[in-house]
ZABA-309657 format. One record per residue: residue in one letter; x, y, z of N, C-alpha, C, O, CB in turn. Coordinates in steps of 0.1 Angstrom, whole numbers, plus 2048, in hexadecimal, padded with zeros to 3 digits. Each point is the difference from the previous one (the first is absolute). Glycine has a CB too. Example, Ala and Ser with C-alpha at 12.3 -4.5 7.8 and 13.67 -1.06 7.14 Angstrom:
% residues 2
a8847C784E7F780C80080980C80080A8008077E37F4805/s80F8177ED80980B8007F880B80880580B8018077EF7E9/
***
This chain:
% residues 164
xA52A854F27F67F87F87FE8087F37FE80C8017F77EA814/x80B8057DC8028077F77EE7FC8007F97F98078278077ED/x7DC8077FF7F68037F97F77F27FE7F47FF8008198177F5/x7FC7DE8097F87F57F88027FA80E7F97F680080C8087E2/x8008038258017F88107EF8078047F87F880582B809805/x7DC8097F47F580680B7F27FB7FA7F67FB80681981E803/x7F27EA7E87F37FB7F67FF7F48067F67FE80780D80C7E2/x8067ED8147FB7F08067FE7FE80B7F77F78018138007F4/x7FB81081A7FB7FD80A7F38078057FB7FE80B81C7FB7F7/x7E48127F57F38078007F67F47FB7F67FD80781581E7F3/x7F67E07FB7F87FB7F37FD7EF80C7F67FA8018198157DF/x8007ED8267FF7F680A7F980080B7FB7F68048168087F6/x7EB81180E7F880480B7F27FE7F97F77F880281B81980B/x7EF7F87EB7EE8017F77F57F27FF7F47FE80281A8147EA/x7FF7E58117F77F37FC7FE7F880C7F77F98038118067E4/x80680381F7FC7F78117EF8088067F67F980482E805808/x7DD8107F37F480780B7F47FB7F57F57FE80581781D809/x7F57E27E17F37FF7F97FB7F28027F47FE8028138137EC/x8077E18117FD7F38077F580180E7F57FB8018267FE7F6/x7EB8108137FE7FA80B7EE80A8017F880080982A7F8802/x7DE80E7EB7F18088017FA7F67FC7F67FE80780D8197F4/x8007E07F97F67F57FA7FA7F680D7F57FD80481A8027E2/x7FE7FE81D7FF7F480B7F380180D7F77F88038268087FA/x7E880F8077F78068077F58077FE7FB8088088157F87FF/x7EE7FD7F07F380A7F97FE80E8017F58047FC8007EA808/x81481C80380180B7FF7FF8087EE8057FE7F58097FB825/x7EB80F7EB7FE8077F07F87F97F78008047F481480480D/x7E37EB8047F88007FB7F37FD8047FE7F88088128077ED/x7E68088057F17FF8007F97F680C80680280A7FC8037DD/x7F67F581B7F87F78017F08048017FE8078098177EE800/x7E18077EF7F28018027FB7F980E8067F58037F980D7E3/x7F88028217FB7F98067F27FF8007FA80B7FF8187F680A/x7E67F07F77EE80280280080080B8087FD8097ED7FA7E7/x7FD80D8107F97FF80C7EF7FB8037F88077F981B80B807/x7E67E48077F67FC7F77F280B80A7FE80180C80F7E17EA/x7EF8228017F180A8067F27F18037FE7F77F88088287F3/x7F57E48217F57F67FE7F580680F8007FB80B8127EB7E7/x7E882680B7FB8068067F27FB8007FE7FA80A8148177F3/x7E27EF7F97F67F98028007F77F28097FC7F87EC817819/x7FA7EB7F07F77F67F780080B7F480280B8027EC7E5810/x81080E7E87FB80A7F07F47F47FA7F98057F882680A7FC/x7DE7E680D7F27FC7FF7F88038067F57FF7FB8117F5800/x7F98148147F97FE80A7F980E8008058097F98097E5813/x7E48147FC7FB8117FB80B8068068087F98077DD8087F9/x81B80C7FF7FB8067F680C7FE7F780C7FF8037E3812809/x80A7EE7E680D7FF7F07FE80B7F87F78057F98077E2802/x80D81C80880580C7F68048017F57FC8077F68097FE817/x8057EF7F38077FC7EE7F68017FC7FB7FE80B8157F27F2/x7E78127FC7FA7FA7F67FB80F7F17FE80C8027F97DC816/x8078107DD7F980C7FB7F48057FD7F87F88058168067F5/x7EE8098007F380A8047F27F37F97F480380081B81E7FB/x7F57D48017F77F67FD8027F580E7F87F77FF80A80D7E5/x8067FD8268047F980B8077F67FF8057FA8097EB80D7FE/x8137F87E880D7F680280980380880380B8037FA7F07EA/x80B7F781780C80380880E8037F88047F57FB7F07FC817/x8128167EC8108007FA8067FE8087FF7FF80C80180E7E6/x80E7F180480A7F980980880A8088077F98077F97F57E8/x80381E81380280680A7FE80B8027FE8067F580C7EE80A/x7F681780C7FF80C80280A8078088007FC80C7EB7FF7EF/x81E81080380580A8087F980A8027FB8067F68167F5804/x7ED8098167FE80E8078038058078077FE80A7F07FF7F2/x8048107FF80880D80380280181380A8048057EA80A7E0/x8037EE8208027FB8118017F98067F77F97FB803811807/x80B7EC80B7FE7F78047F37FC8057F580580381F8007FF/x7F17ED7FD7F17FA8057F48017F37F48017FF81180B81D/x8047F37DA7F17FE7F17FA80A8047F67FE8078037E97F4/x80C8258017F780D80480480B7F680B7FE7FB7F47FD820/x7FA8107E28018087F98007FB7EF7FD7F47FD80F818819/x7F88007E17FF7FC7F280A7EE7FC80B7FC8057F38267F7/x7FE7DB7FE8067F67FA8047FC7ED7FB8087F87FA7F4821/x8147F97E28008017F57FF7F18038037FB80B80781D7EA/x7F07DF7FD7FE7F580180B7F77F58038077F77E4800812/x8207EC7F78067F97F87F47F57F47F87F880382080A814/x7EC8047DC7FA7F37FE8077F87F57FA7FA7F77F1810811/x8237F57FB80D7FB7F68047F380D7FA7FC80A8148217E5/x7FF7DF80A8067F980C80C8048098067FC8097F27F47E9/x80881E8068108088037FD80E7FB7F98027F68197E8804/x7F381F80C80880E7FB80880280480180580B7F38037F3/x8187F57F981080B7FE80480A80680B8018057F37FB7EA/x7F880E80F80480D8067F18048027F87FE7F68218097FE/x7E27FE8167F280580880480C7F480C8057FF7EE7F3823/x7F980D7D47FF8097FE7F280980680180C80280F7EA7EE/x7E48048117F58038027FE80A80C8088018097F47EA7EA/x7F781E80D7FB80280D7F37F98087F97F77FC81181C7FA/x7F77F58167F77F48077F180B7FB7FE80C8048167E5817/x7E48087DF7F58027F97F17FB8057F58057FD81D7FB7F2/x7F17F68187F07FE8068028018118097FF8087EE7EF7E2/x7FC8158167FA80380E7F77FA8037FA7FD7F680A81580A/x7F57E880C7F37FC80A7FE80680D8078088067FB7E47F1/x7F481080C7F880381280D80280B7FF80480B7E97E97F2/x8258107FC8097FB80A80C80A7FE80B7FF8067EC7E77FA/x8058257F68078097FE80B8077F68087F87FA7EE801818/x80B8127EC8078047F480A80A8018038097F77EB7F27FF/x81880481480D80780180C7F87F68027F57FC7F781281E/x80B8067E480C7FB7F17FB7FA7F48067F87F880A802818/x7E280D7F07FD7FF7F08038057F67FB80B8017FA7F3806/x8138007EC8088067F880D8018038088047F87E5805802/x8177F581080E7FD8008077EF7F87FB7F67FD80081C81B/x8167F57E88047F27F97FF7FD8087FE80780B80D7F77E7/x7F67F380C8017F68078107F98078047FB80B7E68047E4/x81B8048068107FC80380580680B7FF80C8008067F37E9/x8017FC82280580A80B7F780680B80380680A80A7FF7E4/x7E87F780D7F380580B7F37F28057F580180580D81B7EB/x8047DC80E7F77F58058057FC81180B7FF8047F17F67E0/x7F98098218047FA8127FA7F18018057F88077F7821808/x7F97E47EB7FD7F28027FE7FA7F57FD8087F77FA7FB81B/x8087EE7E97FA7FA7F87F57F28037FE7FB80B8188107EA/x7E57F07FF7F87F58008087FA7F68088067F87E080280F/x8167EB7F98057F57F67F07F78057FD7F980A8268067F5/x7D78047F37F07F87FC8067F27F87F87FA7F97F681F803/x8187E68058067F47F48017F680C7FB80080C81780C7DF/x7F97E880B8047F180B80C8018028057FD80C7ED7F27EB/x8198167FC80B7FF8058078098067FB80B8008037E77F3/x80E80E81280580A80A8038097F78057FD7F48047F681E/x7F58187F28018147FE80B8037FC8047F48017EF813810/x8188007EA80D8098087FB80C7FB7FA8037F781D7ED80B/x7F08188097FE8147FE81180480380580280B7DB805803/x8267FB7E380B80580080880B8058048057F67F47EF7FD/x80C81281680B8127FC8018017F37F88087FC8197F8816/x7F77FB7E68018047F57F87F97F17F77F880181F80D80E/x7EE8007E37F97FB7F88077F97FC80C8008017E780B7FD/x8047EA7FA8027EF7FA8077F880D80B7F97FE7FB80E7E3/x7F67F98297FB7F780980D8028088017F68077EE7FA7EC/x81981780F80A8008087FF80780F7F88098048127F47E6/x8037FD81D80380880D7F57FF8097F57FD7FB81A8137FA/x7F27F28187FA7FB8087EE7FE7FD7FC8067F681B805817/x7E17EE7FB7F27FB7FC7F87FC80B8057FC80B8037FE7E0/x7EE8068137F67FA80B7F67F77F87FD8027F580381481C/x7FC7DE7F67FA7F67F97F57F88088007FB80B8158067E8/x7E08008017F77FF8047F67F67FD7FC8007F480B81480F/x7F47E48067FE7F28007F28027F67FC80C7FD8117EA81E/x7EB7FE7E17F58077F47F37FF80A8007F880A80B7FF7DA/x7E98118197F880380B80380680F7FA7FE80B7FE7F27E8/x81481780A80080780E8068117FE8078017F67FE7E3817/x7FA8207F680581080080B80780E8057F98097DF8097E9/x81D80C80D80B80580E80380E7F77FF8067F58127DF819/x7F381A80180980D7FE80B8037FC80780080A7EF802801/x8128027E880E7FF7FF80980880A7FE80A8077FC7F27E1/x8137F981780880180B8058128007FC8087F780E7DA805/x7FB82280D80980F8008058047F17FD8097F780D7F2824/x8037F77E68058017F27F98027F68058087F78087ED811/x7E58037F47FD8017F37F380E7FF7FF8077F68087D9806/x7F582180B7F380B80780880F7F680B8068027ED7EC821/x7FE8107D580580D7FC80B8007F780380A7FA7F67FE819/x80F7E77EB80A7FD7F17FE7F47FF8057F680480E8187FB/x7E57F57FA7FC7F37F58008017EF7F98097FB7F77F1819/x8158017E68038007F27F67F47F97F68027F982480780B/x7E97EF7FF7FA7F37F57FE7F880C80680080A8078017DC/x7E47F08157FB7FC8028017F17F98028027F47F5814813/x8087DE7FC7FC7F37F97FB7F680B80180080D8128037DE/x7E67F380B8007F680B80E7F37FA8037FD7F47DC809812/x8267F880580A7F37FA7FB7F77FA7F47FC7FF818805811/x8017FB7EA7FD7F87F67F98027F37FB7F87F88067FE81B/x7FF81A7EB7F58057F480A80A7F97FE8057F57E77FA818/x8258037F980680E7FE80C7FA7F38057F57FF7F781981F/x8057FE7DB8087FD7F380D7F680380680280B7F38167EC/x80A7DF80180E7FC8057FF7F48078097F87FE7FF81E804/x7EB7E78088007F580B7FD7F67F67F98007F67FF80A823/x8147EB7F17F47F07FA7FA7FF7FA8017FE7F47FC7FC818/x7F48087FC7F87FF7FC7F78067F27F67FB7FC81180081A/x80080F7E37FF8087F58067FB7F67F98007F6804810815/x8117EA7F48087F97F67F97F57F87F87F780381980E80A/x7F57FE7EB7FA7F17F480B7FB7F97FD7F97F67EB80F803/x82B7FA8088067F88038047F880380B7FC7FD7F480D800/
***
């Protein structure tokens, strides 16, 4: 087999195994959700809220079960979690001053429309989603990586945001 015999039947193998990866979805990604719907977030006791008792539209905390320090949403989206979890109540303050990114176990969604809590930032890769007025505990996967936050249909790019 000379030199240009072996290139072509190399370059021939490469694209049959890269075809049959597409076909099969091998080598690539897939996100998956998951939907959190653990309790009421209208119902006592309410946490979302801020130090005037308004309700915002969402909160991550630092423990399960709406417990310990927390940080509150009052956008429709964040890109990339930069903040720390900065407020505390009766209900406790573990992981006060810590970021937030990477260290949250539960959330609230005080809003109407559905939640998502990303792995990564600007809304990608796997997610947990969260119906509006209800809160949980994020899944294994997202518990401790979480990046960014939106509610659908609000987030850069959707539908619903275009004016084309």
């Amino acid at each position: 087999m000379n030199r240009l015999t072996r290139r072509l039947a190399t370059s021939a193998a490469v694209g049959t195994i890269a075809a049959a990866s597409l076909l099969t979805g091998v080598g690539q990604a897939s996100a998956s959700s998951t939907t959190v719907n653990g309790w009421s977030t209208w119902s006592n006791p309410v946490r979302c809220k801020d130090s005037n008792g308004a309700t915002v539209t969402m909160c991550l905390y630092y423990s399960p079960n709406a417990a310990g320090a927390f940080t509150m949403g009052y956008s429709m989206y964040d890109s990339t979690i930069s903040e720390t979890f900065w407020k505390t109540d009766y209900i406790g303050s573990a992981g006060y001053g810590q970021a937030v990114r990477n260290n949250a176990a539960s959330v609230e969604n005080a809003g109407y429309s559905t939640l998502g809590v990303w792995v990564s930032p600007w809304f990608t890769g796997d997610s947990n989603l969260i119906p509006g007025g209800r809160g949980g505990n994020l899944t294994p996967r997202l518990r401790n990586n979480e990046a960014s936050w939106g509610f659908i249909g609000s987030l850069p790019g959707s539908p619903v945001l275009r004016l084309d």
